[in-house]
mmJSON file of the N, C-alpha and C atoms, coordinates in Angstrom:
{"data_MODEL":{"atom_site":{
"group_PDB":["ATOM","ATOM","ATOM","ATOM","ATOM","ATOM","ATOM","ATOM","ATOM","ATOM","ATOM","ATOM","ATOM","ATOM","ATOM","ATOM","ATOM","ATOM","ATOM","ATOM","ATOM","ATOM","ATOM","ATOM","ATOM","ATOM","ATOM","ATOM","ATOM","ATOM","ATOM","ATOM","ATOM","ATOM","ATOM","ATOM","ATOM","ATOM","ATOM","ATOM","ATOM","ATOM","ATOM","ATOM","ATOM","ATOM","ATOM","ATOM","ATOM","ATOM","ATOM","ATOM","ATOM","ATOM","ATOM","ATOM","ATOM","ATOM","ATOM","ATOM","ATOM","ATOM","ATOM","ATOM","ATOM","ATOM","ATOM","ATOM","ATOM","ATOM","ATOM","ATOM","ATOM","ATOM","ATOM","ATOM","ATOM","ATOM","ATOM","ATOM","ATOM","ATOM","ATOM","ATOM","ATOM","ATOM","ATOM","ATOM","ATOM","ATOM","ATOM","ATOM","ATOM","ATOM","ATOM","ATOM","ATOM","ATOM","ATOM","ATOM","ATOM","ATOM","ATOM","ATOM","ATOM","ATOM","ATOM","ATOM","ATOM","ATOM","ATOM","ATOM","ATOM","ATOM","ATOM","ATOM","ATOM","ATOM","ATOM","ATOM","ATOM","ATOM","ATOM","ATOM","ATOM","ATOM","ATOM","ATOM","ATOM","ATOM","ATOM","ATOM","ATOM","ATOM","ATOM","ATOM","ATOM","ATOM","ATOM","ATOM","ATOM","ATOM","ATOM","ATOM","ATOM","ATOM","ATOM","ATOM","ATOM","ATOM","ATOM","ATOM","ATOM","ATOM","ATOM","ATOM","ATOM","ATOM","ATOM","ATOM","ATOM","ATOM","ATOM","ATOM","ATOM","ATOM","ATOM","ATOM","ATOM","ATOM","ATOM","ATOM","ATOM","ATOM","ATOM","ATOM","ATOM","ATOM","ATOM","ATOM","ATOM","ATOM","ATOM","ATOM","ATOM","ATOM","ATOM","ATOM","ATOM","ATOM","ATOM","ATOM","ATOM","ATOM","ATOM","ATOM","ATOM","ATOM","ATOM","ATOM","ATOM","ATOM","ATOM","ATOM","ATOM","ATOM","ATOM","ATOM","ATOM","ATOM","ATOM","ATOM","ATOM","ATOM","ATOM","ATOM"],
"id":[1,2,3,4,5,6,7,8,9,10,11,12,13,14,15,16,17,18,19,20,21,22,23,24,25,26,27,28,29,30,31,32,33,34,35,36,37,38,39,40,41,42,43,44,45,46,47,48,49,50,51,52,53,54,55,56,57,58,59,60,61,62,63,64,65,66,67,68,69,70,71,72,73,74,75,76,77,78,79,80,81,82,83,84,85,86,87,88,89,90,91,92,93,94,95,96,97,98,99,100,101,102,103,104,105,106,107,108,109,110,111,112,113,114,115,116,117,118,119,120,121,122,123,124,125,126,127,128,129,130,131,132,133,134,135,136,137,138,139,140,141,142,143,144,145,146,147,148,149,150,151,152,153,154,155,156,157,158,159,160,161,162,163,164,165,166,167,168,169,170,171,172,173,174,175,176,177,178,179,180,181,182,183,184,185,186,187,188,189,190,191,192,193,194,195,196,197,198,199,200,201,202,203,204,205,206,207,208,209,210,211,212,213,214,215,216],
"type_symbol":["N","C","C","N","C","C","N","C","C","N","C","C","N","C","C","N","C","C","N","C","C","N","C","C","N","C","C","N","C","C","N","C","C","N","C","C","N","C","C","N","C","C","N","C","C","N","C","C","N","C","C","N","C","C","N","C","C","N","C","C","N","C","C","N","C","C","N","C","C","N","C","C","N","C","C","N","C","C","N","C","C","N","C","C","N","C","C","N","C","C","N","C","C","N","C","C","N","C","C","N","C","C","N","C","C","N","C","C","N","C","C","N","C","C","N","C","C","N","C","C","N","C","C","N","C","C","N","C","C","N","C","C","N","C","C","N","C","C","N","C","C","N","C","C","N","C","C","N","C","C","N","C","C","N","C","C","N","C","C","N","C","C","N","C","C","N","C","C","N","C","C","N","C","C","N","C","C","N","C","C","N","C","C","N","C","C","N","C","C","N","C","C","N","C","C","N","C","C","N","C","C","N","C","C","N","C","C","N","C","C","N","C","C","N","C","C"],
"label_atom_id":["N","CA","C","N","CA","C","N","CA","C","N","CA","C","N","CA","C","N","CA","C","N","CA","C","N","CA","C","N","CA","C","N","CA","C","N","CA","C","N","CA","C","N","CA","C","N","CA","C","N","CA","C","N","CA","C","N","CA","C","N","CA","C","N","CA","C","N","CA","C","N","CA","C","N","CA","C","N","CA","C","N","CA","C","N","CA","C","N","CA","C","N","CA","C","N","CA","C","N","CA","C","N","CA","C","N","CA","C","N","CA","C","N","CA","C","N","CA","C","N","CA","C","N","CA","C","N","CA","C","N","CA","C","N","CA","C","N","CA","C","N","CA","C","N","CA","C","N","CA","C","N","CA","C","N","CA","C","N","CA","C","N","CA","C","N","CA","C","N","CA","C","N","CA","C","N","CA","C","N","CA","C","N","CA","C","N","CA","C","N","CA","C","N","CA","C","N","CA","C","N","CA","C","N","CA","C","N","CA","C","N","CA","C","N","CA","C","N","CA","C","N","CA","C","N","CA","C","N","CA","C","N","CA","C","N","CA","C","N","CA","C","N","CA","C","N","CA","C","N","CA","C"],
"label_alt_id":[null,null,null,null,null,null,null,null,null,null,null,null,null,null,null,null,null,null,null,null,null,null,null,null,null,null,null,null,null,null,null,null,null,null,null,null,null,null,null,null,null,null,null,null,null,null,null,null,null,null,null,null,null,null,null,null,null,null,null,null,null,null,null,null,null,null,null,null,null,null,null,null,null,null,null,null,null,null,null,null,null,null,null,null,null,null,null,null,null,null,null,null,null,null,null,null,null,null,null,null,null,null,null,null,null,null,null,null,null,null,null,null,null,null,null,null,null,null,null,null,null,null,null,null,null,null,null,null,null,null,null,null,null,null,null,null,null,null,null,null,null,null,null,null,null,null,null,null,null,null,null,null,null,null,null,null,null,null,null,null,null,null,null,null,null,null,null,null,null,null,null,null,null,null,null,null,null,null,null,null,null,null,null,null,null,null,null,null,null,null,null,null,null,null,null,null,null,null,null,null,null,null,null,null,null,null,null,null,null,null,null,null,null,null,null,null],
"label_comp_id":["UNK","UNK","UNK","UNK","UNK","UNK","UNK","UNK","UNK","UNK","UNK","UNK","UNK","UNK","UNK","UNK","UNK","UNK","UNK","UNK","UNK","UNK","UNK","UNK","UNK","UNK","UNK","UNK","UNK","UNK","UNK","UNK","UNK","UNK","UNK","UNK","UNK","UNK","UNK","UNK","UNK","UNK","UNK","UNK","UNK","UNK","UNK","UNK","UNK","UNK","UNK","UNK","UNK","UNK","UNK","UNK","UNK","UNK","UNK","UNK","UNK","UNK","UNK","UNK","UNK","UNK","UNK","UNK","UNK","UNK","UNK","UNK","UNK","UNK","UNK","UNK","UNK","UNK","UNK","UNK","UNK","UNK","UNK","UNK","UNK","UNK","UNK","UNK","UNK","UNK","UNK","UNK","UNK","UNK","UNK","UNK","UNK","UNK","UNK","UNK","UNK","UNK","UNK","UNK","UNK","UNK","UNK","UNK","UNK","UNK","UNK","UNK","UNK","UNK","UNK","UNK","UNK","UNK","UNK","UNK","UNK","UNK","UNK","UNK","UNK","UNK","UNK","UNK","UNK","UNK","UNK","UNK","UNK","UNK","UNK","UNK","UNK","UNK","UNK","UNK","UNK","UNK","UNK","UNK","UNK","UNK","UNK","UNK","UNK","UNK","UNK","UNK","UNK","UNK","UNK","UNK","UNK","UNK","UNK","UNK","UNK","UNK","UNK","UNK","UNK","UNK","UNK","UNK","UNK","UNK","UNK","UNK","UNK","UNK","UNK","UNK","UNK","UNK","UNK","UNK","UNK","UNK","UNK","UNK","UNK","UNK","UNK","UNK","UNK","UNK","UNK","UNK","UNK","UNK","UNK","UNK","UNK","UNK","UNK","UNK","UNK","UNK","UNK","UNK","UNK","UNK","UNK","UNK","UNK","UNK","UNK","UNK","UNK","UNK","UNK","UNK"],
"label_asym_id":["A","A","A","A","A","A","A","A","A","A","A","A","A","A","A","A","A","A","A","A","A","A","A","A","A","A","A","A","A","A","A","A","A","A","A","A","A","A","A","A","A","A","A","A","A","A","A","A","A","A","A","A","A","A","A","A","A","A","A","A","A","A","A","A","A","A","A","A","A","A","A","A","A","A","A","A","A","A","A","A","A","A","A","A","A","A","A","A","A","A","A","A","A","A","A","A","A","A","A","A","A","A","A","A","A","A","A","A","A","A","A","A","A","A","A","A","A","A","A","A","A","A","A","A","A","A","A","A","A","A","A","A","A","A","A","A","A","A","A","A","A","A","A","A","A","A","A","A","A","A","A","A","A","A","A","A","A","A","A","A","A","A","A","A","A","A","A","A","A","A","A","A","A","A","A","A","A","A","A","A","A","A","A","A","A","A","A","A","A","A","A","A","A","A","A","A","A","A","A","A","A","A","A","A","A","A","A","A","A","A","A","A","A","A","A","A"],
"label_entity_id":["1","1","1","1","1","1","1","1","1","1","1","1","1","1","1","1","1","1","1","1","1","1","1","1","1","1","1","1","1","1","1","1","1","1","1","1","1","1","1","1","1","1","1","1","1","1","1","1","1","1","1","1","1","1","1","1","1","1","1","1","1","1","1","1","1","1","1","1","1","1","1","1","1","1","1","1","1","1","1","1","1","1","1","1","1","1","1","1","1","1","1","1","1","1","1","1","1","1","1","1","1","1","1","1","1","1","1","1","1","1","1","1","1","1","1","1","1","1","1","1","1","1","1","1","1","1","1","1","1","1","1","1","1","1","1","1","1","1","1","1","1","1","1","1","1","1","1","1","1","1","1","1","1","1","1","1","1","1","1","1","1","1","1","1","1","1","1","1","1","1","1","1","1","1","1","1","1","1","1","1","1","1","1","1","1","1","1","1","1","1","1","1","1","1","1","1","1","1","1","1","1","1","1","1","1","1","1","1","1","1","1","1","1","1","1","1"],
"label_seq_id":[1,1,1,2,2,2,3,3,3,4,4,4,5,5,5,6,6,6,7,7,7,8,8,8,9,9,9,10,10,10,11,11,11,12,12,12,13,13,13,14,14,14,15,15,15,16,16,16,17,17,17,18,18,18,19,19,19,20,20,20,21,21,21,22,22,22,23,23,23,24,24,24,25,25,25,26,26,26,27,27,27,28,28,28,29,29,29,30,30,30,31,31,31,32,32,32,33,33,33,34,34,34,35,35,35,36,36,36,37,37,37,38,38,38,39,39,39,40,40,40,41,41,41,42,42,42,43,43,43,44,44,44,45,45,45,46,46,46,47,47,47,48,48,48,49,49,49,50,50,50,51,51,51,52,52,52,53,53,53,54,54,54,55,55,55,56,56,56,57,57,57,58,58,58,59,59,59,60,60,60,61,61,61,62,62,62,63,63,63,64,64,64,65,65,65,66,66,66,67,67,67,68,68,68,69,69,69,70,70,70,71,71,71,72,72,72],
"pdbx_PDB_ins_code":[null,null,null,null,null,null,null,null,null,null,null,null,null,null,null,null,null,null,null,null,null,null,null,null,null,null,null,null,null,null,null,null,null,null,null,null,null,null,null,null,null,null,null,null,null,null,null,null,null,null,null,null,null,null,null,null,null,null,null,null,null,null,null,null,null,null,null,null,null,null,null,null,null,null,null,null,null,null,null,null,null,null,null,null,null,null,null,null,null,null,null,null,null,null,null,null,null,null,null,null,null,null,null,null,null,null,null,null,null,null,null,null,null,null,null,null,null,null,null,null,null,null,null,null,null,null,null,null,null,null,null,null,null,null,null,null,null,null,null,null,null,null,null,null,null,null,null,null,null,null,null,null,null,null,null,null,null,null,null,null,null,null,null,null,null,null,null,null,null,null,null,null,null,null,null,null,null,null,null,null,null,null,null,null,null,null,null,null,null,null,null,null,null,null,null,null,null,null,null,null,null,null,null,null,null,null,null,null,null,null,null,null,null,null,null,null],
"Cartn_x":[7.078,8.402,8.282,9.215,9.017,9.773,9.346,11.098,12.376,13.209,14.738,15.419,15.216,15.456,16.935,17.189,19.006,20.003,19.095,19.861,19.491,18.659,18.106,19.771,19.527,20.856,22.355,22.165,23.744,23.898,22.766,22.361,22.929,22.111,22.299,23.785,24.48,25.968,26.81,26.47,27.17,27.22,25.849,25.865,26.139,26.043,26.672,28.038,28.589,30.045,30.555,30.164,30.437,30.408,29.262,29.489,30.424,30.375,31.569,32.711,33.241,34.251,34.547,33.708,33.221,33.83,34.838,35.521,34.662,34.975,33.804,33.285,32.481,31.754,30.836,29.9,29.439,27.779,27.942,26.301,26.118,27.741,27.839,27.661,28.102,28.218,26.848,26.139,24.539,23.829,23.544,23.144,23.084,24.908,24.97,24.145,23.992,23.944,22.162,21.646,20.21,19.748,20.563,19.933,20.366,21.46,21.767,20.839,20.298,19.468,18.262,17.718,16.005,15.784,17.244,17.612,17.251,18.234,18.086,16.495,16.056,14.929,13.935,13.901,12.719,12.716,13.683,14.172,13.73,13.514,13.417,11.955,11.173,9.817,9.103,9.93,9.303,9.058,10.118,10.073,8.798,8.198,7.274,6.157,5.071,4.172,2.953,2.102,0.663,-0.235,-0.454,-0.926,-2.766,-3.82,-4.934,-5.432,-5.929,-6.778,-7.992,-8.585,-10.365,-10.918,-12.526,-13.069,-13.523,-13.524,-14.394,-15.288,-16.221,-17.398,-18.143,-18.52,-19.676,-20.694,-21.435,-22.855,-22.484,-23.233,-23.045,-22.037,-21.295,-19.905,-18.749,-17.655,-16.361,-15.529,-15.001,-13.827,-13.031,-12.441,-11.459,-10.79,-9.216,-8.239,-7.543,-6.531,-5.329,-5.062,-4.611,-5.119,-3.396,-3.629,-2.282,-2.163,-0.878,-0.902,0.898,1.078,2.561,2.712,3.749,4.372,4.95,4.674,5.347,6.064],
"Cartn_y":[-9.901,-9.492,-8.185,-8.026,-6.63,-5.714,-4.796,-3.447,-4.141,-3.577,-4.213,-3.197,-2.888,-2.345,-1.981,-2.977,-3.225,-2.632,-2.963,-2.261,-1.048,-0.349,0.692,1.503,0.883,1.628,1.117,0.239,0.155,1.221,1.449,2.641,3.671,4.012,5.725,5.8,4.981,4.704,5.764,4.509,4.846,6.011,6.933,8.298,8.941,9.277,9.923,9.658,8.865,8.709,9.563,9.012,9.739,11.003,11.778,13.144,13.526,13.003,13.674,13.315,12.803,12.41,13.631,13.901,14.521,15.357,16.13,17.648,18.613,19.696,20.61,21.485,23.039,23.292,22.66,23.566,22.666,22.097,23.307,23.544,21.946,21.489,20.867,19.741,19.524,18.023,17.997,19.197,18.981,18.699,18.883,18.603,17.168,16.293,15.283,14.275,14.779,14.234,14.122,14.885,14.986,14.515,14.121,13.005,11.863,11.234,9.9,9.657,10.482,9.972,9.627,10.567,10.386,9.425,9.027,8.124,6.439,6.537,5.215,5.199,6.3,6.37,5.61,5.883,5.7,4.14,3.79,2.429,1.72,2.306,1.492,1.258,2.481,2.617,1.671,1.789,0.694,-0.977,-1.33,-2.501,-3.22,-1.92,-2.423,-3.12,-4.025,-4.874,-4.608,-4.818,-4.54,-6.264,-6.199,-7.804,-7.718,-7.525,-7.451,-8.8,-8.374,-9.925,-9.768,-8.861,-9.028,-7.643,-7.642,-6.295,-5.502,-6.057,-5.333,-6.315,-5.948,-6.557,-5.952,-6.698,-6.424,-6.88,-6.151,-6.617,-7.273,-8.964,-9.405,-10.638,-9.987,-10.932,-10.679,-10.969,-10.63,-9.935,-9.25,-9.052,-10.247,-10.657,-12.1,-11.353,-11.712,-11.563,-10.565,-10.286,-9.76,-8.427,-8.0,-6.518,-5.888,-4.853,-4.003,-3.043,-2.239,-1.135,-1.053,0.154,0.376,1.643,1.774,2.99,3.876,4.978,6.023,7.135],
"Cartn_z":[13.2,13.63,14.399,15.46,16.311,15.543,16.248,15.993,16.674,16.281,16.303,16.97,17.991,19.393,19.647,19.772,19.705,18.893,17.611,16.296,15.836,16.083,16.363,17.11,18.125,19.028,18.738,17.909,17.538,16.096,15.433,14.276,14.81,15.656,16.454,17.2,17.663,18.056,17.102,15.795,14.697,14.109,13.905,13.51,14.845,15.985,16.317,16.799,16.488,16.737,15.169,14.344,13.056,13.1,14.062,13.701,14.565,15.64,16.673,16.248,15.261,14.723,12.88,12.783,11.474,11.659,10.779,10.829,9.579,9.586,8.938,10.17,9.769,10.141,11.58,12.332,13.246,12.312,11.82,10.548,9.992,9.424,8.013,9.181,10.446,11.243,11.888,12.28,12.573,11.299,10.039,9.046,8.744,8.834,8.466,9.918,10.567,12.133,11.829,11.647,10.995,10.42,8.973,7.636,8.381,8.965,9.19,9.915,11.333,12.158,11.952,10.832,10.307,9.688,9.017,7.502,8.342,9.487,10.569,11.044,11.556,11.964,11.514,9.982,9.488,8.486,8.651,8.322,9.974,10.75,11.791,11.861,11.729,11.786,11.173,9.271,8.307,8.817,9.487,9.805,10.488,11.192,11.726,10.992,11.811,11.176,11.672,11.275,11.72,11.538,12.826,12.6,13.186,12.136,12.154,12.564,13.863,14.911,13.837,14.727,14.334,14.711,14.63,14.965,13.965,12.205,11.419,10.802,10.84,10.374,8.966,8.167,6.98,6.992,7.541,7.917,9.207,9.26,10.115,10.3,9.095,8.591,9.228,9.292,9.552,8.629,8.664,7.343,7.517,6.342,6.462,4.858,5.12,3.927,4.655,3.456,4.378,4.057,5.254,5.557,4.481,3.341,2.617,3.282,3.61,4.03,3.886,4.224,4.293,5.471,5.932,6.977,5.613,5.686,4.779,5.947],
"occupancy":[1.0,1.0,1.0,1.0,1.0,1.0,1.0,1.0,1.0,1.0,1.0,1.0,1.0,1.0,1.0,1.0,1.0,1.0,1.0,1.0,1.0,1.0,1.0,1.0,1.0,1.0,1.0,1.0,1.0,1.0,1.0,1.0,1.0,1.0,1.0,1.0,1.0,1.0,1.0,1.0,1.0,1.0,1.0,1.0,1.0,1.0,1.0,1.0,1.0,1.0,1.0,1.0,1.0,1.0,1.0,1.0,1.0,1.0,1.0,1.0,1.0,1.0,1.0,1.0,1.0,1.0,1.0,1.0,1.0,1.0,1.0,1.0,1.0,1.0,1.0,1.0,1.0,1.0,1.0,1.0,1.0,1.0,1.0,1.0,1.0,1.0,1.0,1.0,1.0,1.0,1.0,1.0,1.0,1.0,1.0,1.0,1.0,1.0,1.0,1.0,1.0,1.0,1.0,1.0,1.0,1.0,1.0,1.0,1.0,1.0,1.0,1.0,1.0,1.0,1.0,1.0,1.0,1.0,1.0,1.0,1.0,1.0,1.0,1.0,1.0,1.0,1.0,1.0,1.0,1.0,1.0,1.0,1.0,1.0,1.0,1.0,1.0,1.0,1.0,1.0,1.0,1.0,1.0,1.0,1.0,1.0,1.0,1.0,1.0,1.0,1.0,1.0,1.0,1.0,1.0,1.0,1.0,1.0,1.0,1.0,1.0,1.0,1.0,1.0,1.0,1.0,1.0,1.0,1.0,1.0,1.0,1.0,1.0,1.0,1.0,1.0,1.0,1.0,1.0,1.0,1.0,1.0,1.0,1.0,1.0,1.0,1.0,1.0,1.0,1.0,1.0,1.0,1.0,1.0,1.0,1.0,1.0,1.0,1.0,1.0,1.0,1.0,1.0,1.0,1.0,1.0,1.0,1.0,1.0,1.0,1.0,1.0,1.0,1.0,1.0,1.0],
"B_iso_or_equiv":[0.0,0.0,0.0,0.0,0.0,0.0,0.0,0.0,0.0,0.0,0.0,0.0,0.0,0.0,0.0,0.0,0.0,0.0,0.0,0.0,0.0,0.0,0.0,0.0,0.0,0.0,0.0,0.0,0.0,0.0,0.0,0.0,0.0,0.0,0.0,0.0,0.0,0.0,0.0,0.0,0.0,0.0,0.0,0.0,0.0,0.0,0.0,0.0,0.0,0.0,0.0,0.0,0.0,0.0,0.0,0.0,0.0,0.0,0.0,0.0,0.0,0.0,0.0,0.0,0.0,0.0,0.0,0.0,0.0,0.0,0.0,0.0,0.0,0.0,0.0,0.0,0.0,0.0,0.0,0.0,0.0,0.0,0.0,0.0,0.0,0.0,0.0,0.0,0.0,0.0,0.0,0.0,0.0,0.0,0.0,0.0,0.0,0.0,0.0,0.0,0.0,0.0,0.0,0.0,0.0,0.0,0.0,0.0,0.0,0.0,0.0,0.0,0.0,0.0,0.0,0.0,0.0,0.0,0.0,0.0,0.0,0.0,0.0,0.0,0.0,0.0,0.0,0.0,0.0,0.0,0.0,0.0,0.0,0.0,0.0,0.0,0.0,0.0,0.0,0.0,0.0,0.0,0.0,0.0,0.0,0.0,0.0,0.0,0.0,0.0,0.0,0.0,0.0,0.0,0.0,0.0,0.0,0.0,0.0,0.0,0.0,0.0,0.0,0.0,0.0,0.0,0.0,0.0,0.0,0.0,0.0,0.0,0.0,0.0,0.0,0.0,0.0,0.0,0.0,0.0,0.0,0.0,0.0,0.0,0.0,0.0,0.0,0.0,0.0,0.0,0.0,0.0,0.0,0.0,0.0,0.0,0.0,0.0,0.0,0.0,0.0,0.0,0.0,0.0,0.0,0.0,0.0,0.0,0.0,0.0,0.0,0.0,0.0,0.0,0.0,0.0],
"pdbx_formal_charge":[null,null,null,null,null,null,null,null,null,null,null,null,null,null,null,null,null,null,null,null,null,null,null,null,null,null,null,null,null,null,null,null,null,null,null,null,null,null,null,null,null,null,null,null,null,null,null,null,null,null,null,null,null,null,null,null,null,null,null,null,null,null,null,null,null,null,null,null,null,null,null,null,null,null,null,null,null,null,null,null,null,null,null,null,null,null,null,null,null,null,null,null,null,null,null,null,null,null,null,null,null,null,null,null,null,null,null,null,null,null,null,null,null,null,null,null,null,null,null,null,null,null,null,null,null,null,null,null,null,null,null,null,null,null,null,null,null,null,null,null,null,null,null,null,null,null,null,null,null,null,null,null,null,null,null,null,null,null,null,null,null,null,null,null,null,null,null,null,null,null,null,null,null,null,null,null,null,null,null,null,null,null,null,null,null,null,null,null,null,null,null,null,null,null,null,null,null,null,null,null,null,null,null,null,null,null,null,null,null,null,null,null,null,null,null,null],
"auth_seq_id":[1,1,1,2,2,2,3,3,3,4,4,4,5,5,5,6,6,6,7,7,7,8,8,8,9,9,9,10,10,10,11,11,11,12,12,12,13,13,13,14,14,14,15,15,15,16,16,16,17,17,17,18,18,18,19,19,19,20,20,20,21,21,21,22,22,22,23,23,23,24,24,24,25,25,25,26,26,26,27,27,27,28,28,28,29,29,29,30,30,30,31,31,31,32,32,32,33,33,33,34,34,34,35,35,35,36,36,36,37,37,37,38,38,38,39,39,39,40,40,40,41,41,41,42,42,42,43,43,43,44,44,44,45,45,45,46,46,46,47,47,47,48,48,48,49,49,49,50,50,50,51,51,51,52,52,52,53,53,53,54,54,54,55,55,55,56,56,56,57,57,57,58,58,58,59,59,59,60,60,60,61,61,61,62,62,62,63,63,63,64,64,64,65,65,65,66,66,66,67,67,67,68,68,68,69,69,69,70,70,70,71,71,71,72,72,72],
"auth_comp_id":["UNK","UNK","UNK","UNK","UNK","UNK","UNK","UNK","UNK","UNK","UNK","UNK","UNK","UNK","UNK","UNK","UNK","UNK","UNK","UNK","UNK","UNK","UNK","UNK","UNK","UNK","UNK","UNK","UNK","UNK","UNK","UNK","UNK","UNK","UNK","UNK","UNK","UNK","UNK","UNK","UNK","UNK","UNK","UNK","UNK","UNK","UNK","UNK","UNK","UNK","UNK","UNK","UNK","UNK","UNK","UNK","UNK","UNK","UNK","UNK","UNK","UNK","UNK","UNK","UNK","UNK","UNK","UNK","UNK","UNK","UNK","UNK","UNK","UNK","UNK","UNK","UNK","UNK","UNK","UNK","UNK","UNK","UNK","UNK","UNK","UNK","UNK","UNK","UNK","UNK","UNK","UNK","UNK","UNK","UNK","UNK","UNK","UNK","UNK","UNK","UNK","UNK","UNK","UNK","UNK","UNK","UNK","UNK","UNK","UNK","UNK","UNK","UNK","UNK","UNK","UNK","UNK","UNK","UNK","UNK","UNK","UNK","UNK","UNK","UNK","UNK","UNK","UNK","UNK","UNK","UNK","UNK","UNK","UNK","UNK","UNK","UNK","UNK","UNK","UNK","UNK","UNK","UNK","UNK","UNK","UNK","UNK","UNK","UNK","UNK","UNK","UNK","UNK","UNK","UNK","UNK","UNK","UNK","UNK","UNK","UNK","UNK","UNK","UNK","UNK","UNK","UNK","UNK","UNK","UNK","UNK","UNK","UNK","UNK","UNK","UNK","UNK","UNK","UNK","UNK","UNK","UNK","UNK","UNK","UNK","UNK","UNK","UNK","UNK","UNK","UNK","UNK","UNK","UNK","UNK","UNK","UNK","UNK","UNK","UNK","UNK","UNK","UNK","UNK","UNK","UNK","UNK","UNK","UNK","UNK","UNK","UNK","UNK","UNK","UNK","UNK"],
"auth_asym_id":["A","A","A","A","A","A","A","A","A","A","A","A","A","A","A","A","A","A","A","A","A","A","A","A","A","A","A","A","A","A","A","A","A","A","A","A","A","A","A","A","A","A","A","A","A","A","A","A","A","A","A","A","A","A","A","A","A","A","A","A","A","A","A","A","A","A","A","A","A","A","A","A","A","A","A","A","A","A","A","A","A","A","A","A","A","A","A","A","A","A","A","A","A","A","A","A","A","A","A","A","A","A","A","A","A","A","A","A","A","A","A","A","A","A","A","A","A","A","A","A","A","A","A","A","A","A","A","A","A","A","A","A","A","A","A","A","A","A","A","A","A","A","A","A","A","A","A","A","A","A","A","A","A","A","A","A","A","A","A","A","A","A","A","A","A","A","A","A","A","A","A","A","A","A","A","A","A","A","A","A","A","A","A","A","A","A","A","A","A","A","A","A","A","A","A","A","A","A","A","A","A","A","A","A","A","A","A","A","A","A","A","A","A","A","A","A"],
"auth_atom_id":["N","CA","C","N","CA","C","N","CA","C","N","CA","C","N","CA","C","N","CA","C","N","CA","C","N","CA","C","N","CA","C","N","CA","C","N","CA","C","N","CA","C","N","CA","C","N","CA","C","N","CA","C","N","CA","C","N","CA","C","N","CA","C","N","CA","C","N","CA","C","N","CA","C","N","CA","C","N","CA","C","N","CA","C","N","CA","C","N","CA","C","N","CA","C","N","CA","C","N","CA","C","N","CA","C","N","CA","C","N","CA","C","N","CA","C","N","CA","C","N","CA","C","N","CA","C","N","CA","C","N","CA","C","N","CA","C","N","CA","C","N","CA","C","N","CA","C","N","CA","C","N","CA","C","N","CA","C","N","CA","C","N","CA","C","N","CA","C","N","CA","C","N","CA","C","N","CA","C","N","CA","C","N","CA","C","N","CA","C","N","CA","C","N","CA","C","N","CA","C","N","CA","C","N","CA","C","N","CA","C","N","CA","C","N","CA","C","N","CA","C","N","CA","C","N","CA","C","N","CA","C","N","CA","C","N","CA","C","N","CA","C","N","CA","C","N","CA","C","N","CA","C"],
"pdbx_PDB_model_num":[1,1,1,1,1,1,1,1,1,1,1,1,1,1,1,1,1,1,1,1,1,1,1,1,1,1,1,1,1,1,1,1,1,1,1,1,1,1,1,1,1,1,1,1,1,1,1,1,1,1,1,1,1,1,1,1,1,1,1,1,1,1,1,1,1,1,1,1,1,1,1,1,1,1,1,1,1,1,1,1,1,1,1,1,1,1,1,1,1,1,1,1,1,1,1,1,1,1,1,1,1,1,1,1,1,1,1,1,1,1,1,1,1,1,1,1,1,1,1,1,1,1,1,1,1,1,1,1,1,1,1,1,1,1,1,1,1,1,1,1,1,1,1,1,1,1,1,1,1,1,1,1,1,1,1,1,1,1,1,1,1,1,1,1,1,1,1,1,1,1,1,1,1,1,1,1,1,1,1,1,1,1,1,1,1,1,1,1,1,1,1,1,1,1,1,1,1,1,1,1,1,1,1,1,1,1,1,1,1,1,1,1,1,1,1,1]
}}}
């Protein structure tokens, strides 16, 4: 599956319409404008996949099985 491109930007729409809409402080609407965006951000990042072709070898073997990992 790819990144989700689209929704990505219908995300970022949404927080900053929210903050420009947000009353408070300018501190308290850059703050909230900050967590929503990193918050979307990194939900976007996670999605991503890592799809291992080939290219490690053991000895004169292949690696074969499936590659664990996570985006933190």
């Amino acid at each position: 599956m790819s990144l989700n491109t689209a929704q990505l930007k219908t995300d970022l729409k949404e927080v900053y319409t929210a903050t420009y809409l947000a009353t408070g402080s300018r501190d308290e609407a850059l703050d909230a404008f900050i967590d929503a965006f990193t918050d979307k951000l990194e939900a976007y990042v996670k999605t991503a996949q890592v799809i291992y072709t080939d290219g490690l070898t053991a000895g004169a073997y292949p690696v074969v099985g499936t590659f664990n990992g996570e985006v933190r």
